[in-house]
LUMDREN-820978 format. One record per residue (C-alpha): residue in one letter; x, y, z. Coordinates in nm, 2 decimals. Example, Ala and Ser with C-alpha at 12.3 -4.5 7.8 and 13.67 -1.06 7.14 Angstrom:
2
{residuo->a; u->1.23; v->-0.45; w->0.78} .
{residuo->s; u->1.37; v->-0.11; w->0.71} .
//
This chain:
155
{residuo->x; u->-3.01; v->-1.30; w->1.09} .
{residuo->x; u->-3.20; v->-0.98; w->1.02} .
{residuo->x; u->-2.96; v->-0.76; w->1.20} .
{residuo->x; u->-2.72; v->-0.95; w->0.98} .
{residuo->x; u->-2.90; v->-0.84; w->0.66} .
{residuo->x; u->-2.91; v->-0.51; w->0.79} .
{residuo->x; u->-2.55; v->-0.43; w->0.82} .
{residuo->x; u->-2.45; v->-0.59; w->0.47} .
{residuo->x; u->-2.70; v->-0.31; w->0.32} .
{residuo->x; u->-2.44; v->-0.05; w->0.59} .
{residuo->x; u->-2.13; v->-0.18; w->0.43} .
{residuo->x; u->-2.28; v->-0.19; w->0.09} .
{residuo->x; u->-2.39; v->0.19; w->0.14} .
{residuo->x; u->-2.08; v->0.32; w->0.27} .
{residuo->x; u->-1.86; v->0.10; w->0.07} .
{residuo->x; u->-2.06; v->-0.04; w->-0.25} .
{residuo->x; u->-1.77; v->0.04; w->-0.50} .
{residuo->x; u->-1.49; v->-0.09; w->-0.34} .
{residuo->x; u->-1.65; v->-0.44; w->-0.23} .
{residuo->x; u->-1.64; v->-0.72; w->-0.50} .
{residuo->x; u->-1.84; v->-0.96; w->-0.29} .
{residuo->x; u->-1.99; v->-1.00; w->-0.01} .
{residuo->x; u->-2.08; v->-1.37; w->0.16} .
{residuo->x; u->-2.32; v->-1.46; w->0.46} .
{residuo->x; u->-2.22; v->-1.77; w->0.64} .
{residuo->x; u->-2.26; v->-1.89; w->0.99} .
{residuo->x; u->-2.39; v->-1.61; w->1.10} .
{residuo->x; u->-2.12; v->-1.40; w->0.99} .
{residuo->x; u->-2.05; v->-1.12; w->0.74} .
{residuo->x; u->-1.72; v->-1.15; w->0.46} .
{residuo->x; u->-1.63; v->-0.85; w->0.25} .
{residuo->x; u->-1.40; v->-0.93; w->-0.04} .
{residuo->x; u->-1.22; v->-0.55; w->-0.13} .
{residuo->x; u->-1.06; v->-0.41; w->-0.40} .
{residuo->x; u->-0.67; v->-0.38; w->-0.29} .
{residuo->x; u->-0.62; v->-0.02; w->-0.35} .
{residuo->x; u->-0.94; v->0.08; w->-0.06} .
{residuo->x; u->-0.78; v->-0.13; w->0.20} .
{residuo->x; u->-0.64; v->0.11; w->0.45} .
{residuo->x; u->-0.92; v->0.35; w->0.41} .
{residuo->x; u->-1.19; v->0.09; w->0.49} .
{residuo->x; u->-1.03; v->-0.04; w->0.77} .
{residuo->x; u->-0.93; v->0.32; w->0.92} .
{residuo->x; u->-1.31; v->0.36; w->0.88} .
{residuo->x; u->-1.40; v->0.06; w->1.02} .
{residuo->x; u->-1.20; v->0.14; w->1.35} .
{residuo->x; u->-1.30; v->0.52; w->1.37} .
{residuo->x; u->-1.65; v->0.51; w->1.27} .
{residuo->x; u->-1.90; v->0.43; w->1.59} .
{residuo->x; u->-2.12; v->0.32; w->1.33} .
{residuo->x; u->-1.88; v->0.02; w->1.29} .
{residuo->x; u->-1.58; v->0.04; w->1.57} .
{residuo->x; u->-1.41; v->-0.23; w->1.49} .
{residuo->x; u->-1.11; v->-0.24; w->1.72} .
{residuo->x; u->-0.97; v->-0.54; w->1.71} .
{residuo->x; u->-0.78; v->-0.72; w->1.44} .
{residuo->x; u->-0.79; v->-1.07; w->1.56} .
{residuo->x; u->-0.58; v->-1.21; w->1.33} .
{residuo->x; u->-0.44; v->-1.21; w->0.98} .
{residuo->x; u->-0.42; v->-1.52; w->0.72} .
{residuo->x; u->-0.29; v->-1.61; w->0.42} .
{residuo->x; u->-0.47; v->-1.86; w->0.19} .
{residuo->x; u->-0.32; v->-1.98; w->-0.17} .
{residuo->x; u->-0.60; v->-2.07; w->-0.40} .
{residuo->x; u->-0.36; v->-2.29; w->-0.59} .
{residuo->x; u->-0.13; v->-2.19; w->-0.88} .
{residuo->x; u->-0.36; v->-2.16; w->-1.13} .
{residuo->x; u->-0.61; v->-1.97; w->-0.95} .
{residuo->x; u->-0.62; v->-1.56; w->-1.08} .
{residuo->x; u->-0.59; v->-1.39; w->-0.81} .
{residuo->x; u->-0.40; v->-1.68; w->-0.63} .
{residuo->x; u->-0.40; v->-1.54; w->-0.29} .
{residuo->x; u->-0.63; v->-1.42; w->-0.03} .
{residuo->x; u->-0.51; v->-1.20; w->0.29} .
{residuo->x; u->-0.80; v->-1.24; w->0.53} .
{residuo->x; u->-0.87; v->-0.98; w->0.81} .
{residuo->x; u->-1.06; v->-1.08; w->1.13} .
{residuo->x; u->-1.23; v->-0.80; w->1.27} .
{residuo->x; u->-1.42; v->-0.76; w->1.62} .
{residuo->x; u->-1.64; v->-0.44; w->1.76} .
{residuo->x; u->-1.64; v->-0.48; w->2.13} .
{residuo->x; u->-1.97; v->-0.20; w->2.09} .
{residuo->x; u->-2.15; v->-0.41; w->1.86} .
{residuo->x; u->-2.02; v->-0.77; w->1.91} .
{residuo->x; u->-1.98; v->-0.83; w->1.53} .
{residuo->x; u->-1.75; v->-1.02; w->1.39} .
{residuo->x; u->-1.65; v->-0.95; w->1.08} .
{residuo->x; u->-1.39; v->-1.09; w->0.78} .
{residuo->x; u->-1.26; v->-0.89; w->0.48} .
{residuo->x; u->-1.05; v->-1.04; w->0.25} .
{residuo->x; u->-0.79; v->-0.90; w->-0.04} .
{residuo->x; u->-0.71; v->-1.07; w->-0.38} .
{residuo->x; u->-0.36; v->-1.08; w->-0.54} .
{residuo->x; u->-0.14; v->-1.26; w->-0.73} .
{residuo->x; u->0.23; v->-1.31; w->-0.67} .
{residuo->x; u->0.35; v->-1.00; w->-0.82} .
{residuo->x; u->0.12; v->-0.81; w->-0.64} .
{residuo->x; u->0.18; v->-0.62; w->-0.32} .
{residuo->x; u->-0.10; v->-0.57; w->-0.02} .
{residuo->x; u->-0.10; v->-0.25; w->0.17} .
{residuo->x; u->0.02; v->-0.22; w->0.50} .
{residuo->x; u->-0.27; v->-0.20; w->0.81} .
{residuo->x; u->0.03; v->-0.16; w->1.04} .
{residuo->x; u->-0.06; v->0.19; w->1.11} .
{residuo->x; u->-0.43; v->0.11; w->1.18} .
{residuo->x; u->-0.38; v->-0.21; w->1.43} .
{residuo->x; u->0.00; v->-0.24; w->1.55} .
{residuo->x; u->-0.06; v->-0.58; w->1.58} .
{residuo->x; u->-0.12; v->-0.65; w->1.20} .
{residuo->x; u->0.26; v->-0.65; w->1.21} .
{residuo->x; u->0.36; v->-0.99; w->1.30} .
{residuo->x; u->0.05; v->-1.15; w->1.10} .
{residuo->x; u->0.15; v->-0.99; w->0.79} .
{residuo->x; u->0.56; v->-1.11; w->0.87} .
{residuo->x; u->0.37; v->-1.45; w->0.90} .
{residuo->x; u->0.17; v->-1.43; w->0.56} .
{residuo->x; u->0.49; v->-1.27; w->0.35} .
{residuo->x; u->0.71; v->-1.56; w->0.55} .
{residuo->x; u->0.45; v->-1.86; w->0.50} .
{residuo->x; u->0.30; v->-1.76; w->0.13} .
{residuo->x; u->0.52; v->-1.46; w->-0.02} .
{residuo->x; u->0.29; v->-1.19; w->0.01} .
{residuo->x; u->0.43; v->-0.88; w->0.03} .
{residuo->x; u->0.30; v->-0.60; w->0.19} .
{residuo->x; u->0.36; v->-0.25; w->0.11} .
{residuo->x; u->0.46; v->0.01; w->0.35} .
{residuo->x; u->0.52; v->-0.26; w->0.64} .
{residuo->x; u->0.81; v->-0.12; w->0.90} .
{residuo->x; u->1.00; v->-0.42; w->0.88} .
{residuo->x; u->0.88; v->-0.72; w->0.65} .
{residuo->x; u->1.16; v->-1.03; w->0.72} .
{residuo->x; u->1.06; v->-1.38; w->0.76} .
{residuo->x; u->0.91; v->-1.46; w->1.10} .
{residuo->x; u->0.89; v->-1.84; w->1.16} .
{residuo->x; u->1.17; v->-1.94; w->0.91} .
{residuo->x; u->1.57; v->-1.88; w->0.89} .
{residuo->x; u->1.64; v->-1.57; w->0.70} .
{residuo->x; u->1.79; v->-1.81; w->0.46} .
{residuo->x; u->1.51; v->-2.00; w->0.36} .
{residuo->x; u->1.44; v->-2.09; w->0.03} .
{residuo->x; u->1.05; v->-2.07; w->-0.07} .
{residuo->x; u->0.74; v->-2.02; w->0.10} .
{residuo->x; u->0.64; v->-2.34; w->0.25} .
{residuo->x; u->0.25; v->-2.30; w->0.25} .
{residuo->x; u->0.19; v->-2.26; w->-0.08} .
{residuo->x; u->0.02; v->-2.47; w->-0.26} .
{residuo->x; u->0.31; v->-2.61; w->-0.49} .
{residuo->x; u->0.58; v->-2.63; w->-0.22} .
{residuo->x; u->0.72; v->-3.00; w->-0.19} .
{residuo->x; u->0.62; v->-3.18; w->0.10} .
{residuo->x; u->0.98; v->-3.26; w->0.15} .
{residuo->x; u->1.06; v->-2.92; w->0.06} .
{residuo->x; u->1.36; v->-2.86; w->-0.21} .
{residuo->x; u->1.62; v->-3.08; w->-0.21} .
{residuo->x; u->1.98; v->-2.96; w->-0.33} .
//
Protein backbone atom coordinates (compact mmCIF):
# COMPACT_ATOMS: atom_id res chain seq x y z
CA UNK A 1 0.00 0.00 0.00
CA UNK A 2 2.81 2.36 0.60
CA UNK A 3 4.18 2.01 -2.88
CA UNK A 4 0.63 2.69 -3.77
CA UNK A 5 0.66 5.99 -1.81
CA UNK A 6 3.78 6.82 -3.38
CA UNK A 7 2.82 6.88 -6.99
CA UNK A 8 -0.56 8.85 -6.36
CA UNK A 9 1.91 11.77 -4.88
CA UNK A 10 3.94 10.87 -8.94
CA UNK A 11 0.74 11.34 -10.75
CA UNK A 12 -0.30 14.24 -8.60
CA UNK A 13 3.18 15.94 -9.24
CA UNK A 14 3.42 15.47 -12.80
CA UNK A 15 -0.24 15.88 -13.37
CA UNK A 16 -1.97 17.86 -10.35
CA UNK A 17 -3.90 20.29 -12.60
CA UNK A 18 -5.38 18.18 -14.91
CA UNK A 19 -6.68 15.33 -12.33
CA UNK A 20 -10.11 16.01 -10.75
CA UNK A 21 -9.84 13.01 -8.45
CA UNK A 22 -8.09 10.49 -7.66
CA UNK A 23 -9.53 7.04 -5.73
CA UNK A 24 -7.53 4.18 -3.98
CA UNK A 25 -9.40 0.91 -4.02
CA UNK A 26 -8.33 -2.72 -4.03
CA UNK A 27 -5.20 -1.99 -4.27
CA UNK A 28 -5.45 -0.01 -7.22
CA UNK A 29 -4.93 3.64 -8.45
CA UNK A 30 -8.13 5.68 -10.57
CA UNK A 31 -7.33 9.11 -12.03
CA UNK A 32 -10.52 10.96 -13.10
CA UNK A 33 -8.92 13.75 -16.01
CA UNK A 34 -10.02 16.78 -17.38
CA UNK A 35 -11.05 15.87 -21.18
CA UNK A 36 -8.96 18.29 -22.90
CA UNK A 37 -5.33 16.56 -21.16
CA UNK A 38 -6.32 13.16 -22.35
CA UNK A 39 -3.97 12.42 -25.18
CA UNK A 40 -1.07 14.11 -23.53
CA UNK A 41 -1.28 12.11 -20.27
CA UNK A 42 -1.59 9.02 -21.83
CA UNK A 43 1.24 9.69 -24.55
CA UNK A 44 3.11 10.39 -21.26
CA UNK A 45 2.04 7.59 -19.52
CA UNK A 46 3.34 5.23 -22.41
CA UNK A 47 6.68 7.15 -23.13
CA UNK A 48 7.75 8.07 -19.73
CA UNK A 49 10.01 4.99 -17.96
CA UNK A 50 8.89 6.67 -14.93
CA UNK A 51 5.35 5.29 -15.73
CA UNK A 52 5.53 2.93 -19.14
CA UNK A 53 2.40 2.03 -19.38
CA UNK A 54 2.00 0.00 -22.59
CA UNK A 55 -0.88 -1.65 -22.61
CA UNK A 56 -4.39 -0.39 -22.90
CA UNK A 57 -6.33 -3.31 -21.63
CA UNK A 58 -9.51 -2.24 -22.40
CA UNK A 59 -11.90 0.64 -22.88
CA UNK A 60 -15.51 1.08 -21.21
CA UNK A 61 -18.32 3.08 -21.27
CA UNK A 62 -20.47 3.67 -18.10
CA UNK A 63 -23.78 5.91 -18.10
CA UNK A 64 -24.29 7.45 -14.74
CA UNK A 65 -28.01 7.80 -15.56
CA UNK A 66 -29.79 10.71 -17.30
CA UNK A 67 -29.71 13.04 -14.78
CA UNK A 68 -26.27 12.60 -13.81
CA UNK A 69 -23.87 15.89 -14.99
CA UNK A 70 -21.40 14.62 -16.57
CA UNK A 71 -23.50 11.48 -17.58
CA UNK A 72 -20.81 9.37 -18.87
CA UNK A 73 -17.51 7.98 -17.97
CA UNK A 74 -14.91 6.48 -20.71
CA UNK A 75 -12.69 4.33 -18.47
CA UNK A 76 -9.01 3.44 -19.58
CA UNK A 77 -7.30 0.26 -18.21
CA UNK A 78 -3.83 0.72 -18.18
CA UNK A 79 -0.81 -1.95 -17.46
CA UNK A 80 3.21 -1.28 -17.19
CA UNK A 81 4.79 -4.62 -17.82
CA UNK A 82 8.18 -2.59 -16.01
CA UNK A 83 6.31 -1.84 -13.05
CA UNK A 84 3.32 -4.30 -12.80
CA UNK A 85 0.83 -1.43 -12.02
CA UNK A 86 -2.37 -1.30 -13.03
CA UNK A 87 -3.86 1.65 -13.46
CA UNK A 88 -7.60 3.22 -14.46
CA UNK A 89 -8.23 6.85 -15.67
CA UNK A 90 -11.44 7.85 -16.40
CA UNK A 91 -13.05 10.94 -18.59
CA UNK A 92 -16.36 12.81 -17.89
CA UNK A 93 -18.85 14.00 -20.55
CA UNK A 94 -22.22 14.55 -21.30
CA UNK A 95 -23.98 13.68 -24.53
CA UNK A 96 -22.98 16.54 -26.47
CA UNK A 97 -19.58 16.19 -25.59
CA UNK A 98 -16.89 14.58 -27.64
CA UNK A 99 -13.79 12.43 -26.10
CA UNK A 100 -10.46 12.58 -27.84
CA UNK A 101 -9.16 9.94 -29.82
CA UNK A 102 -6.15 7.61 -27.97
CA UNK A 103 -6.07 5.79 -31.37
CA UNK A 104 -2.76 7.15 -32.17
CA UNK A 105 -1.22 6.23 -28.73
CA UNK A 106 -2.54 2.37 -28.47
CA UNK A 107 -3.99 1.09 -32.02
CA UNK A 108 -6.03 -1.02 -30.11
CA UNK A 109 -8.18 1.75 -28.44
CA UNK A 110 -9.86 1.61 -31.88
CA UNK A 111 -12.39 -1.08 -31.60
CA UNK A 112 -13.16 -0.17 -27.73
CA UNK A 113 -13.89 3.25 -28.49
CA UNK A 114 -16.34 1.87 -31.82
CA UNK A 115 -17.74 -0.23 -28.89
CA UNK A 116 -18.38 2.77 -26.41
CA UNK A 117 -19.73 5.30 -29.34
CA UNK A 118 -21.91 1.95 -30.58
CA UNK A 119 -23.16 0.86 -27.01
CA UNK A 120 -23.58 4.51 -25.24
CA UNK A 121 -23.13 7.34 -28.02
CA UNK A 122 -19.90 8.64 -27.12
CA UNK A 123 -18.27 10.15 -29.68
CA UNK A 124 -14.78 10.45 -30.01
CA UNK A 125 -12.92 12.95 -31.70
CA UNK A 126 -10.27 12.34 -34.25
CA UNK A 127 -11.09 8.47 -34.36
CA UNK A 128 -10.16 6.99 -38.13
CA UNK A 129 -13.30 5.48 -38.57
CA UNK A 130 -16.04 5.71 -35.69
CA UNK A 131 -19.27 3.35 -37.17
CA UNK A 132 -21.11 1.10 -34.92
CA UNK A 133 -19.40 -2.12 -34.08
CA UNK A 134 -21.75 -4.69 -32.54
CA UNK A 135 -25.02 -3.27 -34.07
CA UNK A 136 -26.49 -2.87 -37.76
CA UNK A 137 -25.58 0.39 -39.15
CA UNK A 138 -29.23 1.00 -38.99
CA UNK A 139 -29.79 0.94 -35.48
CA UNK A 140 -31.82 3.20 -33.71
CA UNK A 141 -30.38 4.25 -30.11
CA UNK A 142 -27.68 3.15 -28.02
CA UNK A 143 -28.81 0.22 -26.13
CA UNK A 144 -26.71 0.56 -22.82
CA UNK A 145 -27.73 3.58 -21.70
CA UNK A 146 -29.42 3.95 -18.94
CA UNK A 147 -32.97 4.98 -20.45
CA UNK A 148 -32.97 2.54 -23.43
CA UNK A 149 -36.19 0.26 -23.20
CA UNK A 150 -35.59 -3.19 -22.29
CA UNK A 151 -37.63 -4.15 -25.25
CA UNK A 152 -35.98 -1.56 -27.11
CA UNK A 153 -38.22 1.01 -29.36
CA UNK A 154 -41.10 -0.32 -30.80
CA UNK A 155 -42.46 1.20 -34.13
Amino acid sequence: MEAQGTQRAIFEQRFGPHILDVKEQWGELTLVLAREALVSICETLRDDPAFDYKMLVDICGVDRGPDADPRFEVVYHLYSFAHRHRLRLKVRVNEDETVPTVVGIWPNANWYEREVYDMFGVRFEGHPELRRLLMPEDWEGYPLRKDYPLRGYQG
